[in-house]
N, C-alpha and C positions, 0 to 999 in steps of 0.2 A: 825665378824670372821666366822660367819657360810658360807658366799660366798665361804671364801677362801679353808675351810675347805672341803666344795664339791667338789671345783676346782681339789684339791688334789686328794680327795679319787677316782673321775671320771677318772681321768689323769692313776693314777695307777692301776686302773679297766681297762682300755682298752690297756696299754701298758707292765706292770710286770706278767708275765706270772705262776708266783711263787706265785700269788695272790690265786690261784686255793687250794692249800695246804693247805689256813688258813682258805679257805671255806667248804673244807670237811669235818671239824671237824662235822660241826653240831652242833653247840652248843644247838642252840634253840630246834633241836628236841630231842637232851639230854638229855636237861632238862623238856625237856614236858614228855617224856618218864618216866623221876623218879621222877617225881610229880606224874604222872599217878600211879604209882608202889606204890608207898609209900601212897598213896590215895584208891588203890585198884577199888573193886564196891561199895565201900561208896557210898550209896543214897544220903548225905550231899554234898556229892563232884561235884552230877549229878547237872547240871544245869549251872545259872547265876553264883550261888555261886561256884560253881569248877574254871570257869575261873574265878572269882575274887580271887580266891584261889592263881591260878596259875600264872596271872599278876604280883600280889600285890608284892611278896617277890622281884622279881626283877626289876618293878618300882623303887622301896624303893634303891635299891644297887645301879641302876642306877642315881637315881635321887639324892643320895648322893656324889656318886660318880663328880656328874656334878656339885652338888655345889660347894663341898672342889675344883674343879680343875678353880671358876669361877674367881679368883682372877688374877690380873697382875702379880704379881708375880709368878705364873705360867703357864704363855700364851703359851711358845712351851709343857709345859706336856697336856695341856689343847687341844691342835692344836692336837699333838699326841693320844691321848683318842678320839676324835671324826673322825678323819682319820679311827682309827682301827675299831671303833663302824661303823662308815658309810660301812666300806669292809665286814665285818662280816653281816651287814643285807642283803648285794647288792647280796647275794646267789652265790653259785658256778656254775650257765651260763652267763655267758657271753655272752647276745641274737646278740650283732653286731659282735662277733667273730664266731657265730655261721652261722648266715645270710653268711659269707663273705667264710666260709668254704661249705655250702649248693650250695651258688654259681662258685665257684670254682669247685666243681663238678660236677655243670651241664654243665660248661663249655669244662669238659673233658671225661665225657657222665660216670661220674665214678657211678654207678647204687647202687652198694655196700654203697659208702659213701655219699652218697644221702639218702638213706633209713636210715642211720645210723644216719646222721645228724637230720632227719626228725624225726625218733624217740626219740631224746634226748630232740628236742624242743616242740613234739607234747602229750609225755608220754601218748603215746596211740595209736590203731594201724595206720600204715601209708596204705591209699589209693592205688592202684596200679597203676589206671592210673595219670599220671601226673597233666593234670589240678585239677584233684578233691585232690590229695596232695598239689598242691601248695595251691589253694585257702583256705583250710583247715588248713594250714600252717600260710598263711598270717593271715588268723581270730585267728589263737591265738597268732602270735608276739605282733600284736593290743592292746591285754589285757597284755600280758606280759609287756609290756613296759611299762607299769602302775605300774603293781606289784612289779617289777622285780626294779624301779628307782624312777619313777615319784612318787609315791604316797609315797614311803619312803624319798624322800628329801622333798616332804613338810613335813610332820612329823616332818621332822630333824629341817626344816626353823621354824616351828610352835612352838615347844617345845625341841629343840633340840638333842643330845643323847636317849634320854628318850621316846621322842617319835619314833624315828626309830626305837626303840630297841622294844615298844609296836607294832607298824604298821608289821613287820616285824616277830615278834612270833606269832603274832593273824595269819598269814595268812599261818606259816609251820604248826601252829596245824592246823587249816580250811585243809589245801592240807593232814597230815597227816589222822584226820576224814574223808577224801572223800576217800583215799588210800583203809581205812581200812573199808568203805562204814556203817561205824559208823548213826545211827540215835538218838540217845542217845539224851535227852535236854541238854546236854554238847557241843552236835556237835550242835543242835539249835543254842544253843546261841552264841558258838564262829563264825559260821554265820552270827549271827545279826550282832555281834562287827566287823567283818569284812566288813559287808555293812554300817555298820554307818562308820569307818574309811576309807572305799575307797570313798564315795559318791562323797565328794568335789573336790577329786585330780582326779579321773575318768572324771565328767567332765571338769575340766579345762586341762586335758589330750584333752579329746574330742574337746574342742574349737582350741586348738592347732595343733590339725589333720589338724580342719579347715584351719586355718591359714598358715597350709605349701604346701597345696593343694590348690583344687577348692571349697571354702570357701560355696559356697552356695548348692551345689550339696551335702558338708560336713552336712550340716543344714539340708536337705531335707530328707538324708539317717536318721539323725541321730532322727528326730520327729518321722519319719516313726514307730523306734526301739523301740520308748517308749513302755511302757505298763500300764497301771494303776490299772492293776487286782489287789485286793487285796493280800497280799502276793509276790507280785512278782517285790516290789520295790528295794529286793537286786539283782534278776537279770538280772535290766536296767541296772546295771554300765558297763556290761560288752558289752550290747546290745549298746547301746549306744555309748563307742569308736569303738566297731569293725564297726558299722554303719557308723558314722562319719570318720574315718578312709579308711573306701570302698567307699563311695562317694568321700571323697577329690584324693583319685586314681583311680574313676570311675570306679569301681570292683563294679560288681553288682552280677552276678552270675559266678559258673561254666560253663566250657562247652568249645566245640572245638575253641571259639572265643577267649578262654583265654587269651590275653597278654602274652609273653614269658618272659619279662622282667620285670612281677610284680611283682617278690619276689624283686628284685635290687630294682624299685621303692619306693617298702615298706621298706625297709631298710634305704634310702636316705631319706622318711617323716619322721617315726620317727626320725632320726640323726637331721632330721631340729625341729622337735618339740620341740625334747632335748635342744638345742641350744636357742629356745626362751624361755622355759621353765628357762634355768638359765639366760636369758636373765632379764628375768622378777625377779628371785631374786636379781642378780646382781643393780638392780634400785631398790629394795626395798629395799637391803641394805644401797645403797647412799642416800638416804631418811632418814635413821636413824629406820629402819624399824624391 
């Protein structure tokens, strides 16, 4: 059921436009917020143990939640619960309605909503000159499309509800802590847990770059990327697709040679990633997987 239940929640991600309303709430950072609050500067709270703090309550709701709904005899409330769960984690951008509006305005030299667009996907300042926006653009849809999908449907495939809903909180506190340029051993660790939960769906993101592109050029960018310095194994995940991802589009650098048409192409690989990506649950479901 978990194929079918992706199928859904993707379909109505990219086509119900009323989807945006259930995304603002915010739930997650709500609720990290009044955990926060309610927790204060407790030194108890700093650390491993804050986010085990902060997970645990709602693991527990969720993970209850998923069992009372595991039964036949409630398979559409069941369909319904992880539809809503899957839209709630899939955040409120929409990275290929964004891509498709970005392009749309380059199309019509619209300068305003170019910048506009740029800032909502870049959350950060936008470049003036054009190549060094786009390219700067492209390196973060790259990572985005991990974050943003890929790496919370495995979650969902892995463990279902429970783990979207864990994959998906660990990364709005992680983005709240950076916001708030937090170094607390709170923000540490929700870190760690955010590089141990992207590691695996990162690179199978990354292979998939490969696979929609020039698969070897994909391999060569993305070696290149690694790093083994100690400390700096949470940030290959992100080294890693955007490499793999710029090879398989032959994006190497900035500069007047830039490609005009590499945001559209970056747009078109990941859509193909995506597509093998449930390619590949789809067969692991008919396996009994």
């Amino acid at each position: 059921m978990s194929f079918i239940i992706i199928l859904v929640a993707i379909v109505i991600e990219r086509f119900w436009t009323g989807r945006q309303r259930l995304c603002e709430m915010d739930l997650f950072g709500r609720y990290y917020l009044a955990v926060r609050q309610q927790f204060g500067e407790s030194e108890t709270y700093d650390g491993a143990v804050g986010v085990f703090c902060l997970l645990l309550p709602l693991m527990i709701f969720i993970g209850l939640l998923q069992q009372i709904l595991s039964f036949d005899s409630v398979y559409l409330v069941s369909l319904f619960f992880g539809v809503v769960i899957l839209l709630l984690c899939m955040g409120n951008n929409n990275l290929d309605h964004q891509l498709q509006r970005y392009l749309l305005a380059s199309e019509k030299k619209d300068e305003n909503e170019l910048f506009e667009v740029s800032a909502e996907i870049l959350k950060d300042a936008v470049p003036v000159d054009e190549a060094e926006r786009e390219y700067k653009l492209i390196r973060t849809v790259l990572a985005h499309a991990n974050d943003g999908l890929m790496a919370m449907l495995f979650w969902f495939f892995i463990l279902g509800p429970m783990g979207a809903v864990l994959y998906r909180c660990t990364y709005v506190v992680k983005q709240y802590c950076e916001r708030e340029k937090d170094t607390s051993d709170f923000s540490q660790s929700i870190q760690v847990l955010y590089g141990v939960l992207s590691w695996l769906p990162a690179r199978i993101t990354a292979y998939f770059y490969g696979f929609s592109g020039d698969y070897s050029a994909s391999i060569r960018n993305r070696n290149q990327e690694r790093r083994v310095d100690p400390g700096e194994w949470m940030n290959n995940n992100e080294r890693i697709m955007v490499g793999s991802g710029l090879g398989a589009l032959h994006l190497d650098e900035a500069g007047s040679s830039f490609p005009h048409d590499a945001v559209d192409k970056t747009r078109k690989l990941i859509n193909r990633a995506t597509i093998i990506f449930l390619s590949g649950i789809a067969i692991l479901t008919f396996f009994g997987f």
